[in-house]
C-alpha positions as CSV (number, residue, x, y, z in Angstrom):
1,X,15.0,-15.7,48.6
2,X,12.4,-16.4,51.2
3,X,12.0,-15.7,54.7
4,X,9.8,-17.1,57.1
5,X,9.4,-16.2,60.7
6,X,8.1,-17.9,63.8
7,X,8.2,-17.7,67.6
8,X,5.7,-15.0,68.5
9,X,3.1,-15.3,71.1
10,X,1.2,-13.7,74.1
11,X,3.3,-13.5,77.2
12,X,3.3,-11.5,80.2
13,X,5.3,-8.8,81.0
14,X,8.9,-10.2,82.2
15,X,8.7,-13.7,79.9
16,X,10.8,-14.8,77.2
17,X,10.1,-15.8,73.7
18,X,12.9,-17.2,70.8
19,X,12.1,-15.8,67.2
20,X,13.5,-17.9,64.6
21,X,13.9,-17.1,61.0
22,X,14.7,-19.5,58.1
23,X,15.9,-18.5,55.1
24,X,16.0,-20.1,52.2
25,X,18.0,-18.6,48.8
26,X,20.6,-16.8,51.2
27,X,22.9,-18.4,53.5
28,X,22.7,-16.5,56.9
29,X,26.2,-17.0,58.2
30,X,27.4,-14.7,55.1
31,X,24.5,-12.2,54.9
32,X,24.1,-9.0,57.1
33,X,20.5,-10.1,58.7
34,X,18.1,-7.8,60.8
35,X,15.4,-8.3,62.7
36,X,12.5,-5.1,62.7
37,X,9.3,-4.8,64.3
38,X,6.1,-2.4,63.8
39,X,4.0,-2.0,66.5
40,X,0.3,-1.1,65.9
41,X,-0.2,2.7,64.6
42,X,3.6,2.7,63.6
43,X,6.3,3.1,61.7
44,X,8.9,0.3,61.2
45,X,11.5,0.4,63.7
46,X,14.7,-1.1,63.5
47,X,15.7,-3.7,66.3
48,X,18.9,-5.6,65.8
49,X,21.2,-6.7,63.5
50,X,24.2,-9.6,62.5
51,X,27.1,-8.9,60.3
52,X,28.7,-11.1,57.6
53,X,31.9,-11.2,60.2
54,X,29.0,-11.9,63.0
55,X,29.2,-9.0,65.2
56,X,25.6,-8.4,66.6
57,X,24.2,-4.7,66.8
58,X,20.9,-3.8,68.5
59,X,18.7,-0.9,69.2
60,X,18.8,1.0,72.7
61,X,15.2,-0.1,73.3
62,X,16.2,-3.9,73.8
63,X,19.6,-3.5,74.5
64,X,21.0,-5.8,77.5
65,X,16.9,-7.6,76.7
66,X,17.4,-8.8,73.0
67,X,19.9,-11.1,71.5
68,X,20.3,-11.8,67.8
69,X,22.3,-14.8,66.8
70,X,22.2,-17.4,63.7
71,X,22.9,-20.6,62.6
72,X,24.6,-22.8,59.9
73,X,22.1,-25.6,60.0
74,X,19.4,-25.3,60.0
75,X,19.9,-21.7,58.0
76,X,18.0,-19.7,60.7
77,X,18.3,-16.3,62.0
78,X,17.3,-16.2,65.7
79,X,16.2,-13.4,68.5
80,X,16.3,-14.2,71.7
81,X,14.0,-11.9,73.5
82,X,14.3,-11.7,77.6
83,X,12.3,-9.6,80.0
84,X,9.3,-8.7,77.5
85,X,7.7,-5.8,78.1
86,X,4.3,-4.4,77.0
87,X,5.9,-1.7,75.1
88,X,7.8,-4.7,72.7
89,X,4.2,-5.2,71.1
90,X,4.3,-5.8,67.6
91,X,4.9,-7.6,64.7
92,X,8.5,-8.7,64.1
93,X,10.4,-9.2,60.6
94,X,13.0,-10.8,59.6
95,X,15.2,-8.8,56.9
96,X,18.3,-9.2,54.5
97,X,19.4,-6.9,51.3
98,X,21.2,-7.8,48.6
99,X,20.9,-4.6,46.6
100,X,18.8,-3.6,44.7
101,X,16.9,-6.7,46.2
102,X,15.4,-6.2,49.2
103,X,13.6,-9.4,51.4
104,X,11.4,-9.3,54.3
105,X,9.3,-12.5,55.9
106,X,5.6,-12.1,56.9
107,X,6.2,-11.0,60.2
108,X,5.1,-12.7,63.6
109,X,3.3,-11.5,66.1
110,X,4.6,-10.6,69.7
111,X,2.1,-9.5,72.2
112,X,3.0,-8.9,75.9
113,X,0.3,-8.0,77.9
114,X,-0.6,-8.8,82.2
């Protein structure tokens, strides 16, 4: 399985950015995906998540901000990030389980600063 994210930037506060994650060895509309993020100094924090049915889920820091959505083809996990704020800093990774297995992409980088 392998993840690989990409999106992230430097915007100002109130911007928009798209992550995208594509998977490979998993099919995403049939996996339970999450997107997390770490922000410097930080523990990994949970952000939002899809369902095999495809309910989405997110965290009350993004919530009405952050949408989490996927796709058949190509196989990509997406997060669709409005109003950005400075406090959304961080490195954001893509995540699925298939347990004991546990997979995680590199990360991308988000930074929103004025």
């Amino acid at each position: 399985v392998q993840l690989v994210e990409s999106g992230g930037g430097l915007v100002h506060p109130g911007e928009s950015l798209r992550l995208s994650c594509v998977a490979s060895g998993i099919d995403v509309s049939t996996s339970w995906m999450y997107w997390y993020r770490q922000a410097p100094g930080k523990g990994r924090e949970y952000v939002a998540e899809i369902t095999t049915a495809g309910s989405p889920h997110d965290a009350d820091s993004v919530k009405g901000r952050f949408t989490i959505s996927r796709a058949i083809a190509p196989n990509t996990l997406y997060l669709q990030m409005d109003n950005l704020q400075p406090e959304d800093t961080a490195v954001y990774y893509c995540h699925t389980d298939n347990p004991p297995a546990d997979y995680w992409g590199q990360g991308t980088q988000v930074t929103v600063s004025s």
